[in-house]
C-alpha positions in Angstrom: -3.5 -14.3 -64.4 -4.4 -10.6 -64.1 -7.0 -10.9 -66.4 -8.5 -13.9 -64.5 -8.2 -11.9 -60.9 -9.9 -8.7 -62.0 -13.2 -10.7 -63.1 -13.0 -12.7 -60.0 -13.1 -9.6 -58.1 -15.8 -7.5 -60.2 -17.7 -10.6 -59.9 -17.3 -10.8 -56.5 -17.8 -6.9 -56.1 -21.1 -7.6 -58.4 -22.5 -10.4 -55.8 -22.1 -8.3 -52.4 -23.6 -5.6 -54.4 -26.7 -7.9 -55.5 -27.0 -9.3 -51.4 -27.5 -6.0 -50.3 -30.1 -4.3 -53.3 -27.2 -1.7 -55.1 -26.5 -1.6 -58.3 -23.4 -3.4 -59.0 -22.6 -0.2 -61.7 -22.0 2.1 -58.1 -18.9 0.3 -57.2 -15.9 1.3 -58.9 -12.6 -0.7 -58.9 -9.2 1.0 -57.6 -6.3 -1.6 -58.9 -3.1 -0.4 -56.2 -0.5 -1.1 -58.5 2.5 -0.1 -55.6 5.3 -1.5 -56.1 3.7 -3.3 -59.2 6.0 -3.3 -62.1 5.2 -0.9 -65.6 4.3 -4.4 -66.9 2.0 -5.6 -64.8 -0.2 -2.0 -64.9 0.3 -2.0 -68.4 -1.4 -5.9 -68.9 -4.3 -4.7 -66.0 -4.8 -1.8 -68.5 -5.1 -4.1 -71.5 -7.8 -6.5 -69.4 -10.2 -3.2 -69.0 -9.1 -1.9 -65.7 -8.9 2.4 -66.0 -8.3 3.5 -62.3 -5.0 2.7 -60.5 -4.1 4.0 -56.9 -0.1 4.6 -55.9 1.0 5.1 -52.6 4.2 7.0 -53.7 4.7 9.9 -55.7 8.2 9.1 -57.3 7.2 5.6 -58.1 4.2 7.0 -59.4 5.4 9.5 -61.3 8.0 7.0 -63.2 4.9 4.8 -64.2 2.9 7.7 -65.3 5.6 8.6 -67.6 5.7 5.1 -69.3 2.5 4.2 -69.5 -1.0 5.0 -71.5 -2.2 8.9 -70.7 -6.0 7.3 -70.1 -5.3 5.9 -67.2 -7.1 7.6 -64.1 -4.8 8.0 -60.8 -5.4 8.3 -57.3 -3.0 8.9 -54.6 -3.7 6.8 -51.5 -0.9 6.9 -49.9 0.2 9.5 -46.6 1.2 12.4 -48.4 3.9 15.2 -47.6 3.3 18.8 -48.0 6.7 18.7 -49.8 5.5 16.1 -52.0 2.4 18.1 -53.0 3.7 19.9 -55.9 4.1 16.7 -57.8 0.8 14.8 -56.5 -1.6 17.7 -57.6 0.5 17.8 -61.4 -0.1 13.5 -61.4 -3.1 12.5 -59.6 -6.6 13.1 -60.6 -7.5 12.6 -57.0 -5.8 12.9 -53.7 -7.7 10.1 -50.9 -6.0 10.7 -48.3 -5.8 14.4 -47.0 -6.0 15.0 -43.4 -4.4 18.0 -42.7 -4.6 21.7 -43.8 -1.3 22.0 -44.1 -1.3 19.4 -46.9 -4.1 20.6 -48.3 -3.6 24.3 -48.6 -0.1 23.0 -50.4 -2.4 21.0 -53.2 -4.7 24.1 -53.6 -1.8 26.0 -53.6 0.1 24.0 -57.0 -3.8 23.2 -58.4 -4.0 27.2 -58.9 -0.7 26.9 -60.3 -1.5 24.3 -62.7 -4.4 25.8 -63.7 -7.3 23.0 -62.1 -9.3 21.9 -59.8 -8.2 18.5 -57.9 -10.7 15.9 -56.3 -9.9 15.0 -52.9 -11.1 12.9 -50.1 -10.8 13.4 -46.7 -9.5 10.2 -44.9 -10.8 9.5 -41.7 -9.4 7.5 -38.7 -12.3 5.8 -37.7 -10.6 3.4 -35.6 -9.3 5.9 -33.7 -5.6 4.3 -34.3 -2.6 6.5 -33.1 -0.3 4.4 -36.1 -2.6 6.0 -38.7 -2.8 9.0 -40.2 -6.8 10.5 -40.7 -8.8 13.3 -38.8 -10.9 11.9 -35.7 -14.7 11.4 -37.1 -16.3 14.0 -34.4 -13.5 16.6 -36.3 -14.0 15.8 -39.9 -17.4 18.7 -40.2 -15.3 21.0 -39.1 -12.3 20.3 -41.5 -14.4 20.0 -44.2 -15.5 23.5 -43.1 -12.0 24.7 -43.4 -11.0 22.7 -46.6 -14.3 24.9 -48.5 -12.0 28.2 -48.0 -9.6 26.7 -50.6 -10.1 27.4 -54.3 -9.1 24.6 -56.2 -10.2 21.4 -54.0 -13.6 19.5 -54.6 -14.1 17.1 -51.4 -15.8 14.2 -53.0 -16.2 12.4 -50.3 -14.5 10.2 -47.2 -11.7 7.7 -47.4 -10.6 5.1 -44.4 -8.7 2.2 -43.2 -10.2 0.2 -40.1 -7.7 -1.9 -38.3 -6.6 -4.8 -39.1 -8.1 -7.9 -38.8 -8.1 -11.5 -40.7 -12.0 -11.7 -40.3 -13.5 -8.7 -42.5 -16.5 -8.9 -40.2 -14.2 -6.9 -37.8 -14.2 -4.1 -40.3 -17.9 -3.9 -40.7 -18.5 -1.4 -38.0 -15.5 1.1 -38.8 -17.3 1.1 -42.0 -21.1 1.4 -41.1 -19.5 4.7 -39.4 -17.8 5.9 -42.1 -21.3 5.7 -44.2 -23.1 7.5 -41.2 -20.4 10.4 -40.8 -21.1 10.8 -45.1 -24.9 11.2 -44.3 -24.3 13.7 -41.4 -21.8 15.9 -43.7 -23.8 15.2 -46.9 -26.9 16.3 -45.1 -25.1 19.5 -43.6 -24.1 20.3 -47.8 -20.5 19.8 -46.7 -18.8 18.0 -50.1 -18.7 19.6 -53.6 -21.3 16.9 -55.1 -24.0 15.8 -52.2 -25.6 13.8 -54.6 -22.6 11.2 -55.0 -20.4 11.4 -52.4 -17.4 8.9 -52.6 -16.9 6.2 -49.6 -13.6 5.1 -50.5 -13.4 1.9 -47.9 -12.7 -1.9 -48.7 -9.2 -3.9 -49.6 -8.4 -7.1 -50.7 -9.8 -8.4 -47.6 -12.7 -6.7 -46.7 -14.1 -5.4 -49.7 -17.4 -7.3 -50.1 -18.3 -6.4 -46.6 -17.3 -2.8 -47.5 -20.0 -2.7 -50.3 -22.5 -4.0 -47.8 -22.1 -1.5 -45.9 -22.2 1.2 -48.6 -18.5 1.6 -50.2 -18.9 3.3 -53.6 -15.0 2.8 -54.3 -12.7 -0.1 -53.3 -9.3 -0.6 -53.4 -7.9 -4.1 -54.2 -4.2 -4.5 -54.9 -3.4 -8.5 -54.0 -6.5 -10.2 -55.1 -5.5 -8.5 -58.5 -1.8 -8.8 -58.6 -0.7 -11.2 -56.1 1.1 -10.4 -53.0 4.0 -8.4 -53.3 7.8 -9.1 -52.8 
């Protein structure tokens, strides 16, 4: 069943791609495996799928433990400065930073550790007080802030637009998300302004996320089925 679900969604990933001219091969696949059993990673991993987002650091770290060192991790979850030591020693990326605090604790444990962790700076584009995020008119100048630490590379942007059945709600959250990256990408503001990351698009909304320029989507039910 796993197997069957991720072709259905890198096909479907490959068709939005193909409406809107982009190459298919720009679009990578985040599998959130929260709450998703060691199994159930472990058989997603066997069907070809490398990249796995986790919302929780212990949960996290008990799968990492069990299961193949190839696989690729992001954290996507909101993450706690107390928390930090443990994300920057598991994840190969961080999506979801937002405040200095948290960050200056990951660049903090990075130097530790000995490396330099990619990060993206999520932003709350919907301007939602339930979320966490930086305001888009404030994300230049935390980027700004975020270059005086040592061992962080902003890749890019991250978001979540507000809910809604119809992904056509969540096209303009993202269209504004994919200008704020060509502001700050034309301003020099990420580590790599050649391929900045857009990490926007779920289960829901993610073929309407790659129209609108998403370079990383993040699909946990249409892969695993819904959670209990």
């Amino acid at each position: 069943m796993i197997c069957a679900n991720l072709a259905a969604v890198r096909k479907n990933i490959a068709a939005a791609a193909e409406r809107c001219g982009r190459d298919p091969g720009e679009i990578e696949l985040l599998a959130v495996s929260k709450h998703m059993d060691v199994d159930a990673v472990r058989e997603a991993w066997q069907c070809g799928q490398h990249l796995f987002g986790e919302n929780f650091v212990q949960e996290a770290g008990d799968k990492i433990a069990r299961l193949d060192p190839g696989i690729t991790w992001h954290f996507i979850g909101h993450l706690q400065s107390n928390k930090a030591a443990a994300a920057a020693r598991l994840f190969h990326m961080i999506e979801t930073v937002d405040r200095l605090k948290v960050a200056a604790a990951l660049d903090r444990h990075a130097l530790r550790l000995g490396r330099v962790l990619d990060i993206l700076v999520q932003v709350n584009t919907g301007l939602e007080k339930q979320k966490s995020g930086v305001a888009p008119e404030h994300a230049g100048q935390f980027l700004k802030e975020l270059a005086t630490l040592t061992c962080l590379r902003v890749r890019g942007l991250m978001t979540m637009p507000p809910y809604s059945p119809d992904p056509e709600h969540s096209r303009p959250f993202f269209k504004l998300l994919k200008e704020l990256a060509e502001d700050l990408r034309a301003q020099k503001l990420f580590a790599d302004n050649v391929h900045v990351i857009l990490s926007m698009g779920m289960s829901n909304d993610f073929a309407v996320a790659v129209e609108e320029g998403s370079t990383l989507v993040r699909i946990g039910t249409a892969i695993f089925g819904e959670r209990t």
